[in-house]
C-alpha positions as CSV (number, residue, x, y, z in Angstrom):
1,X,8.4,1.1,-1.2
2,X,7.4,4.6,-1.0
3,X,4.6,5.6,-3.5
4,X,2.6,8.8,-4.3
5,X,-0.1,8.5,-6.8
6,X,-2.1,11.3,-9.0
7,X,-5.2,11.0,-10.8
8,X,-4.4,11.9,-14.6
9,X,-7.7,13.1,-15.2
10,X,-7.0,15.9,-13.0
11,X,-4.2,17.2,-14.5
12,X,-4.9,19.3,-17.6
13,X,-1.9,21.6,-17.6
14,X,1.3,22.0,-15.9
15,X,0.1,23.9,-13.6
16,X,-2.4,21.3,-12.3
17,X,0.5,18.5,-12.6
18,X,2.6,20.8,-10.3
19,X,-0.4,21.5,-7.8
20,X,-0.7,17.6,-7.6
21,X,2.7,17.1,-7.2
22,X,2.9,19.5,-4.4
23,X,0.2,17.7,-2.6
24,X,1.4,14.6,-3.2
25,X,5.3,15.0,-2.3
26,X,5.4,17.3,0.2
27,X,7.1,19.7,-1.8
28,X,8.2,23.1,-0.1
29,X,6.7,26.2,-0.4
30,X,9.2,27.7,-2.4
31,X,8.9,25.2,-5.2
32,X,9.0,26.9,-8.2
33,X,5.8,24.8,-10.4
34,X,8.7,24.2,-13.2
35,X,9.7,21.2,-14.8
36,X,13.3,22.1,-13.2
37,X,11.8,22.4,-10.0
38,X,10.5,18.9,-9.9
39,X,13.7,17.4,-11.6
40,X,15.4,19.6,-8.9
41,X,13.3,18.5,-5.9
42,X,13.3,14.4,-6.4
43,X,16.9,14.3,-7.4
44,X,17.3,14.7,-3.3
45,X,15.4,12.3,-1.7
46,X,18.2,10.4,0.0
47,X,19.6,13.4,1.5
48,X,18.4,15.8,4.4
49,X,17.8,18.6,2.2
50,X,13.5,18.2,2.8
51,X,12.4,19.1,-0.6
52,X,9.8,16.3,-0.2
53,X,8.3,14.9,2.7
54,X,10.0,11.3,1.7
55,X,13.8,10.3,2.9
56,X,14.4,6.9,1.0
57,X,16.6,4.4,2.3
58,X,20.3,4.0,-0.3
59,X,18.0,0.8,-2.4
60,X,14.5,2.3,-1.7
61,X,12.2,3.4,-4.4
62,X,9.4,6.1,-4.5
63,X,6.9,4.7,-6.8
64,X,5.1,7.6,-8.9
65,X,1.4,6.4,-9.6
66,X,-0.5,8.3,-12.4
67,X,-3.8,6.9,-12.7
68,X,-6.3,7.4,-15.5
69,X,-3.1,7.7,-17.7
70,X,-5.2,7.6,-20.5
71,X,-7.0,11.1,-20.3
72,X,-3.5,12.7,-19.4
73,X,-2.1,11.1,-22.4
74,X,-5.2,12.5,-24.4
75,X,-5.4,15.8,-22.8
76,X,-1.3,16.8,-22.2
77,X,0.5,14.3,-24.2
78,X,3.6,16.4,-24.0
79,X,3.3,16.8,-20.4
80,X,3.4,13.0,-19.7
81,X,6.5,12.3,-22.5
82,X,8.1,14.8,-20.4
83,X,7.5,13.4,-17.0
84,X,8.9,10.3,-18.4
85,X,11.7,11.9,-19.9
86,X,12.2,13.9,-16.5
87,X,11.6,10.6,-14.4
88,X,14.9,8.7,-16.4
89,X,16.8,11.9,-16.3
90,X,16.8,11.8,-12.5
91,X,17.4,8.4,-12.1
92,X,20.6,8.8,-14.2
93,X,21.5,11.1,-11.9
94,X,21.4,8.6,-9.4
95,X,23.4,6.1,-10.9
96,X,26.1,9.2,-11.4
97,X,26.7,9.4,-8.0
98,X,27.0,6.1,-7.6
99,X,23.3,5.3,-6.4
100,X,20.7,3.2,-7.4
101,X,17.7,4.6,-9.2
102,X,15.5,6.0,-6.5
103,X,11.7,7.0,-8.9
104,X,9.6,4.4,-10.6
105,X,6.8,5.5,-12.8
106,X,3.8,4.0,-13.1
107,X,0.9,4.3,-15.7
108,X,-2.2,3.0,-14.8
């Protein structure tokens, strides 16, 4: 299994979830730092399209690792509830086109 993790104690904003993400993914240099551009990004990773540096296999999972969930709860609980939200958004769209999930989140 695939796995990225980032520290929630870090992340105090969106903008410092979407540098974290960047690092962490791979994600291209024209990401946009959205919600939309995440959502956008890891609804791809079993095709070619490179929008992260992972290319699951059709049952492989990337494993999303927040640690120090806590303080992000604390300090951005609306960032988190929408990661989650974002996180079971994607993987329906998996299972729309027939896959299975491909993100699991973890909160540590």
């Amino acid at each position: 299994m695939a796995s990225v993790t980032l520290d929630g104690a870090a992340i105090r904003d969106e903008a410092s979830f979407h540098a974290a993400s960047r690092a962490a993914l791979g994600l291209p240099d024209y990401y946009g730092d959205t919600m939309d551009s995440w959502v956008d990004a890891l609804s791809y990773l079993r095709d070619d399209e490179g929008m992260t540096k992972f290319r699951l296999k059709p049952n492989e999972l990337l494993q999303i690792v927040i640690d120090n969930a806590h303080a992000m709860r604390t300090a951005v609980p609306d960032l988190l509830a929408e990661i989650e939200y974002c996180v079971g958004g994607i993987n329906e769209r998996y299972e729309d086109y027939g896959e299975k999930p491909a993100l699991q989140l973890v909160l540590r």
